[in-house]
C-alpha positions as CSV (number, residue, x, y, z in Angstrom):
1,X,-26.7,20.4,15.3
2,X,-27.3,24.0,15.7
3,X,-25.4,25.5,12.5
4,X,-24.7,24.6,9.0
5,X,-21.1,24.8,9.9
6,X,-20.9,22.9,12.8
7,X,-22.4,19.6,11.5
8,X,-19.7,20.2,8.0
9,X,-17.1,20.5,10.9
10,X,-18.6,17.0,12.4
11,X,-19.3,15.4,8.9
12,X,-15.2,16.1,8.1
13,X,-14.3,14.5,12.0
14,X,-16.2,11.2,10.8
15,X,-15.3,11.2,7.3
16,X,-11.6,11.7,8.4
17,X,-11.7,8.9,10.7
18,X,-13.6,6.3,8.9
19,X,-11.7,3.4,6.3
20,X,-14.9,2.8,4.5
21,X,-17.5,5.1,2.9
22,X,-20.4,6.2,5.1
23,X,-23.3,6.2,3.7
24,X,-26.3,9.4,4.5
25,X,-28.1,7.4,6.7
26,X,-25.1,6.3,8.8
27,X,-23.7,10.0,8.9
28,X,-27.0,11.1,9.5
29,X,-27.9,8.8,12.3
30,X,-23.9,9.3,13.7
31,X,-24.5,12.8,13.9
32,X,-28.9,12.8,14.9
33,X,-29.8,14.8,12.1
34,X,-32.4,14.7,9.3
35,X,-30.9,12.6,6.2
36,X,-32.3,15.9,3.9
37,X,-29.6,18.1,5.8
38,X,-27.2,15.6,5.5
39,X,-27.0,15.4,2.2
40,X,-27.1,19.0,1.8
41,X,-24.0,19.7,4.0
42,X,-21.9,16.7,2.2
43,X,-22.8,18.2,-0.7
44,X,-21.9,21.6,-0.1
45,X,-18.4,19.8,1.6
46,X,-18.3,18.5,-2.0
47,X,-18.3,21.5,-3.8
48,X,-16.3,23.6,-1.1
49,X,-13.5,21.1,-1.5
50,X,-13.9,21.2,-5.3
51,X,-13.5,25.0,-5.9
52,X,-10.7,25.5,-3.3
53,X,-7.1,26.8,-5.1
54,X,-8.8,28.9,-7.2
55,X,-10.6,26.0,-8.4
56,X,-8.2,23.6,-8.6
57,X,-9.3,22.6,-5.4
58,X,-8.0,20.4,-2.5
59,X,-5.3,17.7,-2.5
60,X,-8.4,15.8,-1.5
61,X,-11.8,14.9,-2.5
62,X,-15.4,13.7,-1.2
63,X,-16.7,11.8,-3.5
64,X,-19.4,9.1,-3.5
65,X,-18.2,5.4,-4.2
66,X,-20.0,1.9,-3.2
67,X,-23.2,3.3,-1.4
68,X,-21.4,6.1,0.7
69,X,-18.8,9.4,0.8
70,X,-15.5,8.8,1.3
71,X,-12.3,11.7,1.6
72,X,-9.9,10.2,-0.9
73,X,-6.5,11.5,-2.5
74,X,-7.0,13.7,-5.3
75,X,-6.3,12.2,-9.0
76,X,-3.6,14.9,-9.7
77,X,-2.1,14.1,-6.3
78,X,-1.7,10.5,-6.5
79,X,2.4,10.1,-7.7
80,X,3.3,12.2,-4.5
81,X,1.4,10.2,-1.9
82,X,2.8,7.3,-3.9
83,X,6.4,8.7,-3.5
84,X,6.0,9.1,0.1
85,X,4.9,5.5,0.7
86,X,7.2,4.0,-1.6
87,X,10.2,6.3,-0.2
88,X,9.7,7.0,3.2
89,X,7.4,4.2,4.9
90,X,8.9,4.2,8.3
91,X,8.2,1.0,8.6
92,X,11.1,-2.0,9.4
93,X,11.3,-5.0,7.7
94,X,11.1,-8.3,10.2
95,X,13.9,-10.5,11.1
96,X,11.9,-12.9,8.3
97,X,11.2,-10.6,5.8
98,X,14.8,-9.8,5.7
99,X,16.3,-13.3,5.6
100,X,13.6,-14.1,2.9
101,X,14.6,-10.6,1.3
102,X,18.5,-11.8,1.4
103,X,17.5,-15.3,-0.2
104,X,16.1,-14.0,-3.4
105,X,19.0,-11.6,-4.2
106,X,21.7,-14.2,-3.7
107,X,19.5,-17.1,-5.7
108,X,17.2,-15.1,-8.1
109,X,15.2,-16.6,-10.1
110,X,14.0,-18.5,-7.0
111,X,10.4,-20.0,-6.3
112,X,8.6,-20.1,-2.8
113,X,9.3,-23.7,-2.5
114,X,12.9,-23.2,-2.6
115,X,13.0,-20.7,-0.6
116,X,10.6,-21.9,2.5
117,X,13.5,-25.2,1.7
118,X,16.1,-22.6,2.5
119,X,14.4,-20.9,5.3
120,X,12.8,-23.9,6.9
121,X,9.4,-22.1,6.9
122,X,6.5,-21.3,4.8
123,X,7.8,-18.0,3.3
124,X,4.2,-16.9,1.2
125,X,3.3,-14.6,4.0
126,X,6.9,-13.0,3.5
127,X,6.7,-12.8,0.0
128,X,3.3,-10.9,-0.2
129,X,5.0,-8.6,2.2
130,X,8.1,-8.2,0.4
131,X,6.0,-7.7,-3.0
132,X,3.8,-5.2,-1.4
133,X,6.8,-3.1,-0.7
134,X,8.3,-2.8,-4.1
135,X,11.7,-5.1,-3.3
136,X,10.5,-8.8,-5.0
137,X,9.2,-8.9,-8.3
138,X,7.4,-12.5,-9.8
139,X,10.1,-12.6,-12.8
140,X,8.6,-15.6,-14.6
141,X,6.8,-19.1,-14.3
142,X,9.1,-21.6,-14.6
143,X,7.8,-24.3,-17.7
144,X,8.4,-27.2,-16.1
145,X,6.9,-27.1,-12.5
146,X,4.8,-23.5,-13.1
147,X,6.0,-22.0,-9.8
148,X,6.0,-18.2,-10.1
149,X,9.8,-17.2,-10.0
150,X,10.7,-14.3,-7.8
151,X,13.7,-11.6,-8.0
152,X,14.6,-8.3,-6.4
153,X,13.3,-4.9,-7.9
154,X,15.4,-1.7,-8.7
155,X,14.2,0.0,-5.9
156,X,15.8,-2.7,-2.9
157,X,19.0,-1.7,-5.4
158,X,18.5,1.7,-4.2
159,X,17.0,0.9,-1.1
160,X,20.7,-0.5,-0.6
161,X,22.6,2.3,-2.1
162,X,24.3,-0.3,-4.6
163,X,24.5,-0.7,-8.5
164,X,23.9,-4.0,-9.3
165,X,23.4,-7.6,-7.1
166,X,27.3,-8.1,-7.8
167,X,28.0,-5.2,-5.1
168,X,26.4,-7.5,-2.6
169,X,29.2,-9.2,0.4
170,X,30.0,-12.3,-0.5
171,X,27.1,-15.0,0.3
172,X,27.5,-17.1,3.5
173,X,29.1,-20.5,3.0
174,X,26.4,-22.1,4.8
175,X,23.7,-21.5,2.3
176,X,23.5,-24.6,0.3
177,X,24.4,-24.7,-3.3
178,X,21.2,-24.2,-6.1
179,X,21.2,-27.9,-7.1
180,X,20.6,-29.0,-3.5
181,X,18.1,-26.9,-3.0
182,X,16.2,-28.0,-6.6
């Protein structure tokens, strides 16, 4: 590396790209330079960041976590990063995430067993999926067999543009009725 500027330029390409935190050595070693001058430009990075804004600095950070630096979201940042996953995440629901998704809002409270008994297939994948994205909420454990009980969330309300679960179409008729599927 020739200048000062020119490896912080590098040290932001590999800090950008990576999904863990890079140690010095590993930086160092990426980018053939002494781990001294390393450490110097990261933290220089570090305080660059920091005072940026008029001090209030970036909507990011550099900050050292688990043996290594890492660009993460800054603290005072977090609830719009948060909206944007939560409200625009471009990504579709599957074909199985949705029929699982349509279960629970016709039969909530409803437990993974009677839903895969619904389905025909091991739903826990599904579930996880459909709990990650904020639409199915574990409601309760049910006393008597201690399966976690799931239900839909305010935001698949929204999600659907509807009120309540009573502004839902009519359920198909060939769904079978709760106490068959008990």
């Amino acid at each position: 590396m020739k200048t000062d500027l020119s490896m912080r330029a590098a040290l932001e390409a590999l800090l950008t790209v990576s999904e863990t935190p890079l140690s010095i050595v590993t930086l160092a070693g990426a980018l053939e330079a002494p781990i001294n001058e390393v450490r110097k430009e990261i933290e220089a990075l570090q305080a660059d960041y920091d005072s940026a804004h008029e001090g209030q600095g970036r909507g990011f950070q550099l900050r050292e976590v688990g043996g290594g630096w890492r660009l993460y979201v800054r603290q005072t940042h977090d609830w719009g990063v948060r909206q944007l996953v939560v409200n625009e995440n471009p990504a579709k629901l599957s074909q199985a995430a949705l029929e699982t998704l349509s279960v629970i809002a016709y039969r909530q409270p409803i437990s993974r067993g009677q839903i895969s008994s619904i389905r025909g297939v091991n739903v826990d994948s599904v579930v996880r999926t459909l709990i990650s994205r904020g639409l199915v909420v574990e409601l309760f454990q049910d006393q008597d067999s201690g399966a976690s009980m799931f239900g839909t969330t305010d935001l698949l309300l929204e999600q659907l543009g509807i009120n309540s679960l009573e502004e839902l179409p009519a359920v198909s008729p060939h769904l079978p009725d709760q106490d068959n599927i008990d």
